[in-house]
PAPAPA-112092 format. One line per field, with one value per residue (C-alpha): x, y, z. Coordinates in nm, 2 decimals, decimal comma, padded with zeros to 4 digits. Layout:
<nodes>
east	[X_...]
north	[Y_...]
up	[Z_...]
</nodes>
This chain:
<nodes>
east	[-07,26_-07,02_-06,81_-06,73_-06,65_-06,41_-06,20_-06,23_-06,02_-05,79_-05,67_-05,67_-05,42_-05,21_-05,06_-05,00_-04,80_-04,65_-04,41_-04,37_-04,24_-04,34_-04,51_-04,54_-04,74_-04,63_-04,83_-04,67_-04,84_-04,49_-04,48_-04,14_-03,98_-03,92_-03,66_-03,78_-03,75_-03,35_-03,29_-03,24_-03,06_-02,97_-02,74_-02,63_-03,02_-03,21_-03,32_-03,53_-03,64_-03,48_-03,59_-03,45_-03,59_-03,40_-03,61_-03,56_-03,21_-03,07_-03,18_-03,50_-03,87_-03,99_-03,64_-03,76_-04,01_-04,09_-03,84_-03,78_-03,55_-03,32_-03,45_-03,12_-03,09_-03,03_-02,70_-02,41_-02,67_-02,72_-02,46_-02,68_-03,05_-03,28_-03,46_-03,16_-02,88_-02,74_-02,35_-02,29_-01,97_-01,67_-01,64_-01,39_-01,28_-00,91_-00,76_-00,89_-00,76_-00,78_-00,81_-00,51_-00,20_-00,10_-00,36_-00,27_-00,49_-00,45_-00,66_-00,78_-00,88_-01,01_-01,22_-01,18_-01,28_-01,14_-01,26_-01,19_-01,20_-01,29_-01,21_-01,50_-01,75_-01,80_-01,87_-01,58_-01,52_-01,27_-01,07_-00,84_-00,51_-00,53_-00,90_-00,77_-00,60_-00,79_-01,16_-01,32_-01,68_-01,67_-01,87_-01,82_-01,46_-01,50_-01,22_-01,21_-00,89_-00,94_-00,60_-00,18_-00,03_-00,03_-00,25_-00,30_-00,65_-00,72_-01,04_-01,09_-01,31_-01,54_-01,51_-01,20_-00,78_-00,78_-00,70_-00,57_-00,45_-00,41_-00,18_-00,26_-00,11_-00,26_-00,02_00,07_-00,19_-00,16_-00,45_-00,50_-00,44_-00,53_-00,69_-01,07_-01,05_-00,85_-00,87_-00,64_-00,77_-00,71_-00,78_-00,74_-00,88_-00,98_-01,34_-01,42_-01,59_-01,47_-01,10_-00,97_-00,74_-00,45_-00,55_-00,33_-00,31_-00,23_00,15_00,27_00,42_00,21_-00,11_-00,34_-00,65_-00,96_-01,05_-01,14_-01,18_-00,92_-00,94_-00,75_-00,42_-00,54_-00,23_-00,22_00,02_00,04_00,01_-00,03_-00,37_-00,41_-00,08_-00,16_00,17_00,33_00,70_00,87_00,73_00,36_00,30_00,16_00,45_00,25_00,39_00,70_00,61_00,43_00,49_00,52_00,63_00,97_00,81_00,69_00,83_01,05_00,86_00,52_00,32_00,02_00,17_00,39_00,56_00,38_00,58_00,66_00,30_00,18_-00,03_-00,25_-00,30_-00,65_-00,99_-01,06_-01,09_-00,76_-00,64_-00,31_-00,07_00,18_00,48_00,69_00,88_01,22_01,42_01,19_00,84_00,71_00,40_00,24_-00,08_-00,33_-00,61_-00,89_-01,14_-01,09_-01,36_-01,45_-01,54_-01,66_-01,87_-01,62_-01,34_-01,06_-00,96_-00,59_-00,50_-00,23_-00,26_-00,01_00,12_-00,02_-00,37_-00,29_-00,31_-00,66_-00,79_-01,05_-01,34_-01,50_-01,35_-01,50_-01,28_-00,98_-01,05_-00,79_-00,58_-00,70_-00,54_-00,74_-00,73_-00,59_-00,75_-00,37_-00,50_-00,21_-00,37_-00,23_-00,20_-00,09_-00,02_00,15_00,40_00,60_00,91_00,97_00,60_00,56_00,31_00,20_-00,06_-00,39_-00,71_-01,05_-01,21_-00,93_-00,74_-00,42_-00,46_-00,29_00,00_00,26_00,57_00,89_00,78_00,62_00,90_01,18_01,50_01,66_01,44_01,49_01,84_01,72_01,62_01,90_02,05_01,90_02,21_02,18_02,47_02,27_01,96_01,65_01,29_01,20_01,40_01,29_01,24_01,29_00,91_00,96_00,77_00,83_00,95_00,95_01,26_01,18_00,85_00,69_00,43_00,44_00,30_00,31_00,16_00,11_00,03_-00,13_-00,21_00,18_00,27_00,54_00,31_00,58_00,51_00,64_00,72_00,71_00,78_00,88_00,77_00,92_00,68_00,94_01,30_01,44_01,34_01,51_01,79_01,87_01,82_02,11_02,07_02,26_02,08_01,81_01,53_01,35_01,02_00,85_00,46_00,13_-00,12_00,14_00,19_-00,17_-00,14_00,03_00,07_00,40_00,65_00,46_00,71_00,65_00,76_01,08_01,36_01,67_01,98_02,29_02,63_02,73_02,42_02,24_01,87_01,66_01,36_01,10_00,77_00,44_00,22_-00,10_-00,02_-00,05_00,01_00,20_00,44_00,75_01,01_01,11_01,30_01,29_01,60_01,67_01,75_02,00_01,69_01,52_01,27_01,22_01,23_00,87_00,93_01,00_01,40_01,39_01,15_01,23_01,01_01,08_01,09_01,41_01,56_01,75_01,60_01,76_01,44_01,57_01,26_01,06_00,89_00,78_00,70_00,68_00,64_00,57_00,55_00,67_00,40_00,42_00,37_00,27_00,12_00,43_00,73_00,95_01,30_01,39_01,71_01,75_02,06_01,96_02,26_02,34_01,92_01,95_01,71_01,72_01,42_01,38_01,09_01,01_00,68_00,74_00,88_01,28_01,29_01,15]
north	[-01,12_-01,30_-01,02_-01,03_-01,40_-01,29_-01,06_-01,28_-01,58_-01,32_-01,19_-01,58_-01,60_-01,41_-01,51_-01,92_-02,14_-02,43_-02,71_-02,46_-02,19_-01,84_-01,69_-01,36_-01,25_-00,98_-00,82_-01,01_-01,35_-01,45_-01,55_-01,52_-01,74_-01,67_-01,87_-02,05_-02,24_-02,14_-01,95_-01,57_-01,31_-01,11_-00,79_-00,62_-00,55_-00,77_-01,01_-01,15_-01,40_-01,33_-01,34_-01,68_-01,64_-01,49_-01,17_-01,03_-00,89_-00,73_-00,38_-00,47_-00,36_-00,69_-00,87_-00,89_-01,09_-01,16_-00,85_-00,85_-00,75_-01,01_-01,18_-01,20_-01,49_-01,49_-01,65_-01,79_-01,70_-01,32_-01,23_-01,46_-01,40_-01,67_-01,68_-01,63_-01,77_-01,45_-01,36_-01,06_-00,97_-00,89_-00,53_-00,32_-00,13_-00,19_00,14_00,37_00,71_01,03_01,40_01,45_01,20_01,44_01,64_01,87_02,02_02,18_02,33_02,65_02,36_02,07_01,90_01,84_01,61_01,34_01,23_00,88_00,87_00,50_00,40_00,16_00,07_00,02_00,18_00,28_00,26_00,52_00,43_00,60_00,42_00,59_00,67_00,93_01,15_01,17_01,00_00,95_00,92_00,54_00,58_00,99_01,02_01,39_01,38_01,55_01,59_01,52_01,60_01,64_01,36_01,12_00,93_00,74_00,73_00,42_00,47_00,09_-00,05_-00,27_-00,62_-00,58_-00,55_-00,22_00,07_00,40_00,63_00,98_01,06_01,30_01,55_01,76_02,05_02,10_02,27_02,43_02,48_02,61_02,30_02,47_02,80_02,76_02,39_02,36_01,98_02,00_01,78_01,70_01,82_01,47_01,61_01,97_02,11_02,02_02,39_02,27_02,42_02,73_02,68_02,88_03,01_03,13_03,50_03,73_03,68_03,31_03,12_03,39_03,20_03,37_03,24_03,41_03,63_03,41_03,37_03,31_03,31_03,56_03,39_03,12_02,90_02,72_02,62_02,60_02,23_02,05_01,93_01,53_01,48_01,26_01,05_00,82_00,73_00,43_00,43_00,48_00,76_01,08_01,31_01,56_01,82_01,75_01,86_02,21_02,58_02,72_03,01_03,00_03,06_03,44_03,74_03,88_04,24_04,12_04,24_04,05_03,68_03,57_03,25_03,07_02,78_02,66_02,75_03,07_03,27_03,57_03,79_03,92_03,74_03,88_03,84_03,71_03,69_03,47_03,51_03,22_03,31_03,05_03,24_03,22_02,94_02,95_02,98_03,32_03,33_03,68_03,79_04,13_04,16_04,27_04,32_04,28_04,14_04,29_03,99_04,18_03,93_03,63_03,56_03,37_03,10_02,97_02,66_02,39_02,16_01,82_01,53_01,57_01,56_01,30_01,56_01,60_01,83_02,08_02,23_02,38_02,54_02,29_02,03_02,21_02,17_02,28_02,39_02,75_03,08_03,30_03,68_03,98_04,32_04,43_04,25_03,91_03,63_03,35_03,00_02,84_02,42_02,16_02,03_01,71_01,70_01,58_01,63_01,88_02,12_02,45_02,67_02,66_02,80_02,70_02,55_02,62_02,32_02,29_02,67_02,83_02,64_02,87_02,67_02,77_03,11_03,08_03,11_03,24_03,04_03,35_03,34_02,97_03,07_03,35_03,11_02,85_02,67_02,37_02,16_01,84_01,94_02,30_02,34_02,42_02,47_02,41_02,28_02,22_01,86_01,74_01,83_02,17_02,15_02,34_02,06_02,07_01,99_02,01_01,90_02,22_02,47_02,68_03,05_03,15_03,47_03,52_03,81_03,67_04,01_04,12_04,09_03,86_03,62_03,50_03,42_03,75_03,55_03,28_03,15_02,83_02,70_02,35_02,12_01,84_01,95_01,64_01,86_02,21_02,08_01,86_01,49_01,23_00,95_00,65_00,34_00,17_-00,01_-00,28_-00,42_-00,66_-00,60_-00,72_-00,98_-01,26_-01,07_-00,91_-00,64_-00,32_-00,12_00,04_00,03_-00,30_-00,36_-00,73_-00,71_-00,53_-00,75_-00,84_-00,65_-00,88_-00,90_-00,67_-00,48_-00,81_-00,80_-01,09_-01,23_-01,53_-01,55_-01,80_-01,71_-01,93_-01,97_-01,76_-01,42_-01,12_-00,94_-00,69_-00,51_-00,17_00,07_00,38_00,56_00,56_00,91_00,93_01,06_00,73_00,81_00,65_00,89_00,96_00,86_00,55_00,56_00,28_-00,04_-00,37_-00,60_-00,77_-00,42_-00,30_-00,62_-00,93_-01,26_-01,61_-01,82_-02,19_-02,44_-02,17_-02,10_-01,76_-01,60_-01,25_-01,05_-00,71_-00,82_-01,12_-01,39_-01,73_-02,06_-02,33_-02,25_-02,28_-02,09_-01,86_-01,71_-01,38_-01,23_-00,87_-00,67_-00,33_-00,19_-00,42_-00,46_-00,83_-01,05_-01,46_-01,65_-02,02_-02,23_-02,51_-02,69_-02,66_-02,40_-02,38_-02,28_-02,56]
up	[-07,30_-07,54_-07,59_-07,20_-07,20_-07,45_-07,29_-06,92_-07,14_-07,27_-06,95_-06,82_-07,08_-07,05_-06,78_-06,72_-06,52_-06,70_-06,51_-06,20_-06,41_-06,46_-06,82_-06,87_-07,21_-07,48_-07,70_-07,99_-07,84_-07,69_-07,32_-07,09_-06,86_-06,48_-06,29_-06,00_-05,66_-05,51_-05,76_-05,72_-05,83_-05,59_-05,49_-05,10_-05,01_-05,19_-05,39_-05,72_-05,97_-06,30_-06,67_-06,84_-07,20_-07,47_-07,50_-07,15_-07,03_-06,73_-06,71_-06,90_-06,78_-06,71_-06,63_-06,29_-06,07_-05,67_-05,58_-05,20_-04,96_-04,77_-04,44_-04,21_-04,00_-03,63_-03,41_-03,68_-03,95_-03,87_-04,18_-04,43_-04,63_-04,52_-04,85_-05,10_-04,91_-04,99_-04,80_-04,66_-04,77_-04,45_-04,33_-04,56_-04,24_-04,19_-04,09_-03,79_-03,75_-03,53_-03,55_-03,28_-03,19_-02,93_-02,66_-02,40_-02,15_-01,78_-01,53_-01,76_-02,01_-01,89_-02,17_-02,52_-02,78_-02,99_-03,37_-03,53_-03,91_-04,10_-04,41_-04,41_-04,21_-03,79_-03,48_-03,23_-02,87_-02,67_-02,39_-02,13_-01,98_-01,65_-01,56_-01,31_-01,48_-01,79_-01,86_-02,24_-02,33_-02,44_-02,76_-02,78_-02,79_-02,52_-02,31_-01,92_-01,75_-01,37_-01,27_-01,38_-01,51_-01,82_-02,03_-02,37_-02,52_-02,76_-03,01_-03,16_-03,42_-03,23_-03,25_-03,40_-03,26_-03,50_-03,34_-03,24_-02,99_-02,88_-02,58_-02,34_-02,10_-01,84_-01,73_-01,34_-01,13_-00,80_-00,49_-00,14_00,10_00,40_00,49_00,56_00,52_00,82_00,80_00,52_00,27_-00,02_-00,41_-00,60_-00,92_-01,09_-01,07_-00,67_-00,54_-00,21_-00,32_-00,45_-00,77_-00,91_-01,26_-01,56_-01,63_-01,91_-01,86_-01,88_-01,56_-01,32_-01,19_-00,94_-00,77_-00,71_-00,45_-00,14_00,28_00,51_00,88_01,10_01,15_00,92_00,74_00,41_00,13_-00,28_-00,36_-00,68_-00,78_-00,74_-00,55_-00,30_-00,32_-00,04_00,02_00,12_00,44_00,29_00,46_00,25_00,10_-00,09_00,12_-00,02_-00,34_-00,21_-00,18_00,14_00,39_00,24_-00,11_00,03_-00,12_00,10_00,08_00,11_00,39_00,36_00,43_00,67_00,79_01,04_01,11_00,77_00,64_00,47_00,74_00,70_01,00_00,99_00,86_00,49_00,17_-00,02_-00,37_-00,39_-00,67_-00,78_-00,94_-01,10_-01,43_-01,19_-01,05_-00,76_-00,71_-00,52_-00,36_-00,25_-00,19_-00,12_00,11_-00,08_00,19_00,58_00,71_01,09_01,32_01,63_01,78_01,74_01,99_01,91_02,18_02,25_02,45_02,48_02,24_02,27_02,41_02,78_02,60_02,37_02,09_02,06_01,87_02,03_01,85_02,18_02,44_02,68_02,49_02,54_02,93_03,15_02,89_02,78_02,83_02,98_02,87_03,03_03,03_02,83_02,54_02,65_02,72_03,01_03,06_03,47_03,40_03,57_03,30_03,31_03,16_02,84_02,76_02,40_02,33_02,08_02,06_01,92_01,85_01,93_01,68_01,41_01,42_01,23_01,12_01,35_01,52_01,79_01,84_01,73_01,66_01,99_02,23_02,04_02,06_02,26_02,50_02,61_02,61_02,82_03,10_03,05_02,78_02,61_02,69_02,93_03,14_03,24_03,43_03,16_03,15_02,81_02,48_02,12_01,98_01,64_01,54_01,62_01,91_02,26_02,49_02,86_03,01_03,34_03,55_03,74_03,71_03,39_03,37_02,97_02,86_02,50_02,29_01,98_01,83_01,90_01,55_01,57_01,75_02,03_02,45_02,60_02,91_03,11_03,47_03,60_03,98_04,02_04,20_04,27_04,41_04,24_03,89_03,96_03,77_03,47_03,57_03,44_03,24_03,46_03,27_03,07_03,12_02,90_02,89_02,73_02,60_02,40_02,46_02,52_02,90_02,96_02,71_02,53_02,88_02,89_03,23_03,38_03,66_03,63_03,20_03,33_03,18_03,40_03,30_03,26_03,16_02,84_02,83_02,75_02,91_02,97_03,03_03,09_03,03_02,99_02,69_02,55_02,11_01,89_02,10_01,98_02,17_02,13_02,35_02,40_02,64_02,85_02,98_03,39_03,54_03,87_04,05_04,01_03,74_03,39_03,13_03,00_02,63_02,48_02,40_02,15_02,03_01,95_01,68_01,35_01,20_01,33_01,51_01,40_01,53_01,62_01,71_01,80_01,68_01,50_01,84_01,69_01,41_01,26_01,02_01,24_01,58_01,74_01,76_01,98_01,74_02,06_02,43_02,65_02,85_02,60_02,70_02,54_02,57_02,37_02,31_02,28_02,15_01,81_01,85_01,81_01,99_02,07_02,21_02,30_02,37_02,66_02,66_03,05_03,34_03,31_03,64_03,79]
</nodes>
């Protein structure tokens, strides 16, 4: 029993607290110091109450107490050891860098990947300068080109203004607008399956696409992926930038010009092959399977302005206006025309594909029939569209063969229906109206909007309009048989005409609008298109 009360004081002893410090025992009797309270020695991770006594040092066994690691803070104290008050020292990170400076890609190679190098620590975050033309993974640095063009990718150091960048360029890439997609939309970007892409081959500056479907007679062009520009005028120009019918080897038996596209003659299978190694591109093609459509029928009608130019998917849309086939394999069409209406031929269903104009009715034949020249009697003329115009009104026969090979009307026959129209009517005058809400509305030729003709050419015109109603002019030509020509000559608005407006009694821009309820006086010179409109709370005339 006393030999245990022994060795229970011994251990008790070995170990005492005196003023708040810390004793440690050796074996010698000698006890060691601890510091206390605040103060810590401590290093990056953690931190500790050191040996103070002379026979401890750095490194030894015992040199160090209450080891731990550091507690961070939270908010503006996240960077410092709640226990220790320990620092953390700033980021060493001052120089980012990356694998490539320079990238290019193109529609054989659309994704890559960037790396970023530190020389310190930090995370990094990627960014593109133009989203649609190239994108970047944000914090994996993979790049996608989505179409041609140009962009610069930044990798910076989070948190930081230190950076890097990598610029990018995705080589021109060419499509088939057209063909079975006879909406003609579209490819903004690479990789849609709705579009059939040019690919490189074997020998540099050939491309080829695969082997796909076209339609019999079906038209298309070459255009460059994500080329969906406008001009000036904001309308869309991408054809501008395109491959077409003039682009087709001269020898090439497959594809032919139809209008200004690139037209196949029978439904099939097609591989198209893009040739750009001269100073021109060349486009050719080879039917690799013809595809035998015995149950399908293709349907032609008259497709423009006397229908408004609706497009018709069914032959019950394209109403009175399709041919009707002939047991010789030609196909016939009997309308009332009027003249200056303009017209080509389409298919059922097929919409833009297949377009007879031009190539329709050769140029010799409409000389065939009378010249296009106003001072001769003629049937039908051309119009700046390329479209067949009718230049007389009457009862048209046309017979087409569309399986002819050369795709042109063999004939056609002309019954007038109005003697004033068997021959070419003169132009002996003009006629302007006024239109818009401002006089009941946008109709054209309301006899009571006809302005008065004056002195000089000078037209005129009063009328009563609440505020704030828009209104413009425009004009139709006068024939010596009476009749208005059946197209607008000319149109008058803040567009194309220079205003005088005494009192600011309208404004614009686009069309003219009225500023106050009231009577207005307009007075238009079509020629130098120059217009002059006063206001009076009340009737002038009375």
């Amino acid at each position: 029993m006393k030999k245990a009360k022994l060795l229970a004081t011994l251990a008790a002893a070995a170990v005492l607290t005196v003023g708040g410090g810390v004793i440690a025992g050796c074996n010698d009797g000698h006890t060691h110091t601890y510091s206390t309270g605040d103060d810590w020695g401590k290093d990056t991770t953690s931190h500790w109450h050191y040996a103070t006594c002379d026979d401890l040092k750095e490194g030894d066994k015992d040199y160090k107490i209450d080891v731990a690691d550091h507690v961070w803070g939270t908010g503006d104290s996240a960077d410092k050891c709640s226990v220790c008050k320990y620092q953390k020292p700033a980021s060493s990170a001052t120089e980012i860098s990356l694998n490539k400076t320079e990238l290019a890609l193109s529609i054989a190679k659309t994704e890559g990947t960037l790396e970023a190098t530190l020389n310190g620590t930090g995370t990094v975050t990627w960014s593109s300068s133009d989203n649609t033309v190239v994108q970047v993974g944000a914090a994996t640095g993979a790049v996608e080109a989505l179409k041609p063009g140009t962009a610069t990718i930044t990798a910076t150091i989070t948190g930081t203004e230190i950076k890097a960048t990598c610029a990018v360029t995705v080589a021109d890439a060419y499509y088939i607008i057209g063909g079975m997609d006879s909406d003609w939309n579209k490819a903004a970007a690479f990789g849609d399956p709705n579009y059939v892409y040019f690919m490189p081959t074997e020998t540099e500056g050939i491309y080829k696409t695969k082997s796909f479907e076209l339609p019999k007679l079906g038209s298309f062009q070459v255009a460059p992926v994500g080329n969906t520009c406008v001009d000036d005028n904001d309308e869309n120009v991408w054809w501008k930038h395109a491959f077409n019918g003039s682009n087709i080897t001269p020898d090439d038996t497959v594809l032919s010009n139809n209008n200004g596209n690139i037209a196949v003659e029978k439904h099939g299978m097609y591989t198209i092959t893009l040739d750009l190694t001269g100073e021109k591109a060349v486009i050719s093609g080879v039917c690799d399977r013809e595809i035998e459509d015995p149950e399908t029928e293709t349907i032609y009608y008259l497709f423009g302005s006397m229908s408004n130019w609706t497009v018709a998917d069914t032959v019950e849309a394209a109403e009175g206006y399709v041919f009707t086939n002939n047991p010789d394999g030609t196909i016939t069409l009997t309308i009332d025309l009027a003249r200056d209406t303009e017209f080509k031929v389409l298919a059922v269903g097929m919409k833009y594909n297949i377009e007879y104009a031009e190539s329709a009715i050769p140029r010799e034949l409409i000389g065939a029939n009378g010249s296009a020249t106003v001072a001769t009697a003629y049937k039908l003329t051309w119009t700046d569209s390329k479209n067949i115009g009718v230049g007389l009104s009457g009862k048209y026969t046309f017979t087409l063969n569309p399986d002819g090979g050369t795709n042109n009307i063999l004939s056609y026959t002309f019954e007038a229906t109005d003697a004033t129209e068997t021959t070419v009517p003169q132009v002996v005058g003009l006629n302007c109206y006024i239109k818009g809400p401002a006089v009941g509305g946008w109709d054209e030729k309301v006899e009571a909007n006809k302005m008065t003709e004056g002195e000089n050419g000078v037209y005129k015109i009063t009328f009563q309009a609440e505020a704030d109603a828009e209104f413009m002019f425009n004009s139709y030509e006068v024939y010596d048989n009476g009749n208005l020509g059946s197209k607008q000559k000319d149109y008058f608005n803040n567009g194309n005409t220079t205003l005088t407006n005494v009192g600011n009694c309208v404004t614009a821009p686009g069309n003219y609008k009225t500023v106050a309820a009231g009577w207005y006086t307009a007075t238009l010179d079509p020629e130098a298109k120059t217009l002059t409109i006063t206001y009076s709370a009340t009737n002038p005339a009375a």
